[in-house]
C-alpha positions, 0 to 999 in steps of 0.5 A, a space after each residue: 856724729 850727726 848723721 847728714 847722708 839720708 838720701 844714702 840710706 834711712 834707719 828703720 823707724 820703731 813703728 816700722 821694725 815693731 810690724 816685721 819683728 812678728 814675721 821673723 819668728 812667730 808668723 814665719 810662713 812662707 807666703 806662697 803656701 797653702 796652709 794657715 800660716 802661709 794664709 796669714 803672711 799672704 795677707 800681710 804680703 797684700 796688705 803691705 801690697 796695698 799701702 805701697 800702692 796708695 804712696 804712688 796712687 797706684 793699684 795694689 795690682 800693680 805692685 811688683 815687690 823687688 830686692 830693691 830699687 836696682 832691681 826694679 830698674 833693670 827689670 823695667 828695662 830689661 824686661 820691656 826691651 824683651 817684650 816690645 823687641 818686635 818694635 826696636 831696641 832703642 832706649 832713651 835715658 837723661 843724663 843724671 840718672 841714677 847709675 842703676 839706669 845708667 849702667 844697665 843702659 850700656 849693658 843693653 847697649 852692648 848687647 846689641 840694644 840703640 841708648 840716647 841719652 839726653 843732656 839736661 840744662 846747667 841747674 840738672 832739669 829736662 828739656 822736655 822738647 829735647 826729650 821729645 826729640 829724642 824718641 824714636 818709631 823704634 823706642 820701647 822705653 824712656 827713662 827720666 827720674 822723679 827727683 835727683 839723688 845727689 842735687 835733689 833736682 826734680 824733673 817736671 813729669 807731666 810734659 815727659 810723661 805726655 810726650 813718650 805717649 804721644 809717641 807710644 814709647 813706655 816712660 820709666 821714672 825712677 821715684 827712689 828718692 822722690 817717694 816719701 819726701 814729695 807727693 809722686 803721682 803713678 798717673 805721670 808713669 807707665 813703670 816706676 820704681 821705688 825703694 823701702 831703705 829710702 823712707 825709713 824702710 829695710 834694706 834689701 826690699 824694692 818693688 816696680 810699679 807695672 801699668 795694668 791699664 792705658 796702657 797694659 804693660 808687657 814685662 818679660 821677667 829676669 828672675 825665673 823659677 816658680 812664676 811668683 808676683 804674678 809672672 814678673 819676679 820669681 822668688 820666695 818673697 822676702 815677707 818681713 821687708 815687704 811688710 817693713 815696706 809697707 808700714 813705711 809707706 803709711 808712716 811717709 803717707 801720713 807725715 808728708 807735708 808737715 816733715 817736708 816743710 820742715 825739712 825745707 825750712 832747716 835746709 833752707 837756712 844751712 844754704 844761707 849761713 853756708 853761702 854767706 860764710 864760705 861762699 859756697 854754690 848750690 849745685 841745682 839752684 834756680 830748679 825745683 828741688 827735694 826738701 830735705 838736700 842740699 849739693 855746695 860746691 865750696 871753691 878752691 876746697 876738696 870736698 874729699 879732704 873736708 869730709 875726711 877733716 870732718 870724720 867722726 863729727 858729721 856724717 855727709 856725702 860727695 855723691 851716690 853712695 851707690 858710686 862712692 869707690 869711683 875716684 872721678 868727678 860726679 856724673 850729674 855734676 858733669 852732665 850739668 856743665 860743672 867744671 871738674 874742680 868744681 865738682 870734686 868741691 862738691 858735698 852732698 847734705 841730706 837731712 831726715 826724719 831725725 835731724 833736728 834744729 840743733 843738728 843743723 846749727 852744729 853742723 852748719 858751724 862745723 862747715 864753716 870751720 873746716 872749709 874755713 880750715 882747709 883754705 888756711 893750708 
């Protein structure tokens, strides 16, 4: 099996399990406690704290740690309506977000919150001047993420950024699948959310990114009991993932440029073979988009049936693994303007740390020979 789904989930790396085993057994210590062995996870609780951090350019004060990046979002959302509901109840949303923005936007929404979301253009990007025009005297918050999980699109930040400040509304950028494979900038954000499973880190461990300065961020927290992480996410911190979390952050800190340059080259080359022996499109070309995914459509061919054809030999994805039971077209795909058997053509090709030139030669022929296969039917 050659596993091409890495936008979906990473493995653990061996440098990252080596720093948590010690935290399952021998520094066991409940990190709020006032005694040596709580002393000792503490620290490595802020230590960890720091190195997440500095991925973003963010302050470890900042650093709120979450059971993933799902949570991270809806206390971002959640919590920021709850703060400002003196200013209004309107949020704002781009059209390809991630279902975790999505869904607690119409959560919100029918509970009595206002939701404007924002159509992208046909390659998945932002229009910034569209954004703009969407906030409101009565928006608190607006979301946009930094790079797509399905297309790998990126949204230019800065212009998004600048307009939800002009207009004093608190910009949202959901930075799970851009941390780690691309430099992510907290000065472009006022809350951000990211996921350690993602880079190469545990399951189970997220955190937001919480503003403390220019502006101060106000967060109700949704998690109650006990006031940890200062106020905003009770809770015994999960120290093992925290310290995963960290050692994660360093090791994508430490091998971004060279890993996504490589990525790009052998992405790059699977899109040409594929496009020149299957004719198939790329979902999102024209815009800038992550180094390591690749979204084709293959016409007059079901990616379901492909996928299922390739069971066993390759590993891919049709969308989200976060909405993988839905049998409709993928909602970024639409919101593109992706006609529906187009999209339900569609395969999502994500490569990681461990994919090598091999993989993707085998892979790319593999491809070639199913679609190639399924259009003989």
């Amino acid at each position: 099996m050659i596993y091409l789904d890495y936008n979906a989930t990473t493995p653990v790396a061996p440098e990252v399990l080596a720093a948590m085993l010690p935290f399952f057994a021998d520094h066991f210590g409940n990190a709020a406690s006032a005694h040596a062995p709580g002393w000792y996870a503490h620290e490595a609780v802020e230590a960890a704290r720091a190195d997440v951090a500095a991925l973003v350019h963010a302050e470890a004060s900042e650093v709120v740690f979450t059971g993933g990046a799902t949570e991270a979002l809806n206390l971002a959302l959640r919590g920021t309506l709850e703060a400002y509901a003196s200013k209004g109840r309107h949020l704002v949303a781009a059209a390809t977000e991630h279902r975790a923005v999505l869904d607690t936007a119409a959560a919100l929404e029918r509970d009595g919150a206002a939701v404007t979301v924002v159509p992208v253009r046909p390659n998945g990007t932002l229009d910034p001047d569209r954004f703009a025009d969407a906030l409101r005297p009565d928006t608190v918050v607006a979301a946009a993420m930094a790079a797509n999980n399905e297309t790998g699109v990126l949204h230019d930040l800065a212009p998004l950024a600048e307009a939800c400040r002009r207009r004093g509304v608190l910009f949202l950028v959901d930075a799970t699948q851009a941390a780690g494979k691309i430099p992510v900038d907290f000065a472009h954000a006022d809350v951000l959310a990211l996921s350690a499973h993602k880079l190469y880190g545990p399951k189970g461990i997220g955190a937001l990114i919480v503003r403390r300065r220019g502006p101060r961020v106000a967060l109700v927290e949704q998690m109650t009991g006990g006031g940890h992480e200062r106020g905003r996410r009770s809770g015994t911190l999960n120290v093992p993932g925290i310290v995963g979390f960290g050692a994660a952050a360093r090791l994508a800190a430490n091998r971004l440029d060279d890993e996504a340059a490589r990525l790009a080259a052998m992405r790059d080359a699977m899109e040409r073979r594929l496009a020149d022996e299957t004719d198939a499109a790329v979902n999102g070309a024209g815009a800038l988009r992550l180094p390591n995914t690749l979204n084709l459509a293959f016409p007059g061919v079901s990616a379901e049936r492909l996928l299922s054809r390739l069971s066993g030999r390759l590993a891919l994805a049709t969308g989200s693994a976060c909405s993988s039971a839905s049998k409709q077209p993928s909602h970024v795909l639409t919101a593109m303007g992706v006609l529906p058997g187009v999209a339900r053509s569609s395969v999502r090709i994500s490569l990681g740390a461990p994919t090598t030139e091999a993989d993707v030669e085998t892979a790319t022929a593999l491809l070639v020979d199913a679609v190639h296969a399924e259009r003989a039917l």
